[in-house]
N, C-alpha and C positions, 0 to 999 in steps of 0.2 A: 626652806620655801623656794629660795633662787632655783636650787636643784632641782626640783619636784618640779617648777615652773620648766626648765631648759629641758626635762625630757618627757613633759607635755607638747613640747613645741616639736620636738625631733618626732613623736609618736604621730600629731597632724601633719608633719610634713612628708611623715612613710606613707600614710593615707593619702596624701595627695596626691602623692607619685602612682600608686600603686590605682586609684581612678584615674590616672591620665592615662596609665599603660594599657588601664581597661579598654578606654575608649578609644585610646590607638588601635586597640584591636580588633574593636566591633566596625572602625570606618574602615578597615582592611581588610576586614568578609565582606561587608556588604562591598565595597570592591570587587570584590573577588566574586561574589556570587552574582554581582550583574556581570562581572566580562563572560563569565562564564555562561550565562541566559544569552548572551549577547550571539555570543562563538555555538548554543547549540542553536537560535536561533537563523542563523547564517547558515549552519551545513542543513538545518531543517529545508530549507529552500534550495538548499543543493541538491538534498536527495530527492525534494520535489521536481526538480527539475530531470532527473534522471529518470526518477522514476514515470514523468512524462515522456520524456524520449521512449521508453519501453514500454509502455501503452499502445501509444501511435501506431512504434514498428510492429505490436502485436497483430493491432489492430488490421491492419494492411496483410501484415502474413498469413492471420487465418486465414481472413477474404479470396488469399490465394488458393491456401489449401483445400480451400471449399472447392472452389473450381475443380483444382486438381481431383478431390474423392470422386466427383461429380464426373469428371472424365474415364475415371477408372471403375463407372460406374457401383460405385458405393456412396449412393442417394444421402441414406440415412448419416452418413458422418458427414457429409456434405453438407446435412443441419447441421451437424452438433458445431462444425465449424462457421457457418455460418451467427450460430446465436452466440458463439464464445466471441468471434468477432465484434460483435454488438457491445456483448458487456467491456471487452476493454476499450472499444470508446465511450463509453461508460464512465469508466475510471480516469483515462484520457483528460476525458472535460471537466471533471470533480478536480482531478489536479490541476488543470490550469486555473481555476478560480481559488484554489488556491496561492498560485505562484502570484498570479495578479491582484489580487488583494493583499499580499505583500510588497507590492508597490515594482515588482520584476516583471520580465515579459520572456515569451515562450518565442522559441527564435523554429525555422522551417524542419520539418525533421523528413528526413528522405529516408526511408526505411530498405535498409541492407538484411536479406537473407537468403536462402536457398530454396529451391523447390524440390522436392524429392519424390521417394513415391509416397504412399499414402500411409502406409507401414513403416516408413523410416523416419515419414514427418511426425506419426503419433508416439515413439519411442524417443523421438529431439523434444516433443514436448513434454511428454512426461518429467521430464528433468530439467526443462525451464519454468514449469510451473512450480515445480518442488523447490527448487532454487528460491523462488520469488516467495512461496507460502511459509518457509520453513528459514531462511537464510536472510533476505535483503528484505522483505516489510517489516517483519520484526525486528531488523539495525533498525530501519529509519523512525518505528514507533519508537525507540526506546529514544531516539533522541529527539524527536516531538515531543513525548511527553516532558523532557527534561528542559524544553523551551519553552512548555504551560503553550503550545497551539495548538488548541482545542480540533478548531476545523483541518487543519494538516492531518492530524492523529485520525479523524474519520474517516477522511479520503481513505488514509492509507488503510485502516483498519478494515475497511468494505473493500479493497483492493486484496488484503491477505486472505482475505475468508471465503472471498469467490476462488481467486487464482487454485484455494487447497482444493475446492471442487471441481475444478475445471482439473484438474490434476487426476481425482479419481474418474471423471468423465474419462480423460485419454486411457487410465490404464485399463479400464472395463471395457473399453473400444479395444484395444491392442488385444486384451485378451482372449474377445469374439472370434478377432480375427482369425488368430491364431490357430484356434482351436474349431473355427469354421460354425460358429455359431453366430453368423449378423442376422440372422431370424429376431435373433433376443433383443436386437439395440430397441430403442427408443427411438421412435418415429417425430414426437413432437417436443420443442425445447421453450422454454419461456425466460425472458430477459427483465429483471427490473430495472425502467428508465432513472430512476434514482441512485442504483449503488449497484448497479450491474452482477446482483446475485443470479447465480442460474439453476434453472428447476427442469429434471427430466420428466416427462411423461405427464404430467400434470401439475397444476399450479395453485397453492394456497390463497386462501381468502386473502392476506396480504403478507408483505415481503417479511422475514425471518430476522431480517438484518435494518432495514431503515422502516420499514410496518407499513409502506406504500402500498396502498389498496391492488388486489391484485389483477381488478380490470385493468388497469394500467399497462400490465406487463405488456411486452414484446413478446410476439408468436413466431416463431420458425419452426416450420414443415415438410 
């Protein structure tokens, strides 16, 4: 009976060990899985912030380029640049209330780029936009989602889905060009003040992307 007794005791006390080791191990994920919400939390607002910077200076470039098409008397892209301009401050402002609702602040941004001609600048963006639709929002959603912020993940997600169309906007512009068909473009552009989606040539009852009524929109003509 002694014996039976002594390795009853030895069998509770491998149980014992073997729940303590448990539970050492569940307070060292859950460790682990806040530093880690913590750390994508943190670059979530990094790349919010970046990805604000590249808004602005978007935002400013087009404005340029409008001028520019405008002087080289091509009217019609001289919208299309004008209402792209639009929607990335758009995006611009959806990411600062982002960055500012997590408790950071948006510091001055002076926007550095070039002026080219109108044809050079629609071929620099074809590949900045592809960049941004294809490359850098989909980093920054993956690591949004993996912070659970909800509102970051929208911004950005209304930021990748315009930029891809703004993207075939410039190539079907370039292509015109090229090929001496700007008969064909689109004379009229329309901007959602909510998620700066962009619509050629005519505009839906409401937006695709946030369902904002589409009197709302912004006209460029």
């Amino acid at each position: 009976m002694k014996k039976g007794f002594i390795n009853y005791g030895i069998l509770f006390a491998a149980i014992g060990c073997l729940v303590m080791s448990s539970c050492d191990k569940k307070t060292t994920e859950v460790k682990t899985t806040t530093k880690n919400d913590m750390d994508s939390e943190a670059k979530t607002i990094e790349n919010m912030l970046a990805a604000y910077k590249g808004e602005k200076t978007a935002t400013a470039k087009y404005a340029a380029y409008a001028k520019k098409a405008e002087e080289e008397g091509f009217h019609a892209i001289a919208t299309l640049y004008q209402a792209v301009s639009a929607a990335e401050s758009v995006h611009a402002a959806n990411h600062k209330i982002v960055i500012e609702d997590a408790g950071a602040t948006v510091s001055i941004i002076t926007p550095e780029f070039t002026v080219k001609s109108t044809k050079e600048n629609l071929a620099d963006d074809i590949n900045g936009e592809a960049y941004e639709a294809k490359t850098m929002y989909p980093d920054f959603l993956e690591t949004a989602e993996k912070a659970k912020n909800q509102i970051a993940y929208l911004s950005l997600s209304y930021a990748m889905k315009t930029e891809a169309k703004h993207q075939h906007f410039f190539e079907e512009t370039l292509a015109d060009m090229t090929k001496n068909t700007m008969n064909k473009l689109p004379t009229t552009y329309f901007v959602c003040p909510a998620c700066g989606n962009t619509y050629a040539g005519a505009a839906p009852k409401h937006c695709d992307f946030s369902l904002t009524d589409g009197k709302k929109f912004m006209v460029f003509k």
